[in-house]
C-alpha positions as CSV (number, residue, x, y, z in Angstrom):
1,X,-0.2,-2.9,-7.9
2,X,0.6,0.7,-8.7
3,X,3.2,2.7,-6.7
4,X,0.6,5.4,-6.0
5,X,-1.3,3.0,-4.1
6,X,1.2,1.8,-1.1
7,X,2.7,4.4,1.3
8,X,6.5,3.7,1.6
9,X,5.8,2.6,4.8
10,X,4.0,0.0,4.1
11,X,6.7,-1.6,1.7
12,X,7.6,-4.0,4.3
13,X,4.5,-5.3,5.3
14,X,3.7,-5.9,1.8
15,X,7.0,-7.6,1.4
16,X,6.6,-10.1,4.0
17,X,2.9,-10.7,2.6
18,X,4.1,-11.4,-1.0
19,X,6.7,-13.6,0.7
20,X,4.6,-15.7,2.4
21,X,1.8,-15.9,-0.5
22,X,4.8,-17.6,-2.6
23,X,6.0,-20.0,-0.1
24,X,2.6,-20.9,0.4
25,X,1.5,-21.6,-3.3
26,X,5.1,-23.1,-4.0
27,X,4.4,-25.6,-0.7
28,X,0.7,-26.5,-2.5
29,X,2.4,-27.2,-5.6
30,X,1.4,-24.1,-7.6
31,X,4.5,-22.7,-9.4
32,X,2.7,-20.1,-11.7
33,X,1.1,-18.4,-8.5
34,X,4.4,-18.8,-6.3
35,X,6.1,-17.1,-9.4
36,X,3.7,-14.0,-9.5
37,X,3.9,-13.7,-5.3
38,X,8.0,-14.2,-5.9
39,X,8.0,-11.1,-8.7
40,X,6.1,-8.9,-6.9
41,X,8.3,-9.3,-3.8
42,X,11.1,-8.5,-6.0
43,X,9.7,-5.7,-7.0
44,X,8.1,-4.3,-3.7
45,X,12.3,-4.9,-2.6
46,X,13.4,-2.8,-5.4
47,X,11.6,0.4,-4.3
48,X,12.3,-0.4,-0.9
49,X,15.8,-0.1,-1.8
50,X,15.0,2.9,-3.8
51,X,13.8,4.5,-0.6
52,X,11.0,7.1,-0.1
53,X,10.6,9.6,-3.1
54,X,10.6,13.1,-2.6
55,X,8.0,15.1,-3.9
């Protein structure tokens, strides 16, 4: 996912998403795919913490 393609905005929506896509895998009993879903919600958080950027 490349930070051109989601609007701040939609940062936490994404978050939540990611979140639940990793609880969901790691409850089915796939860690690889819980992993990925678990980095990119790290990620997503770090530019959410970054905040908007200014153009």
């Amino acid at each position: 996912m490349g930070r051109t393609l989601l609007k701040y905005e939609h940062l936490p929506a994404a978050l939540n998403w990611e979140r639940t896509r990793a609880h969901w895998w790691a409850q089915q009993g796939y860690v690889r795919y819980a992993n990925d879903c678990h980095h990119r919600a790290e990620a997503l958080e770090r530019r959410l913490f970054e905040g908007p950027e200014v153009e």
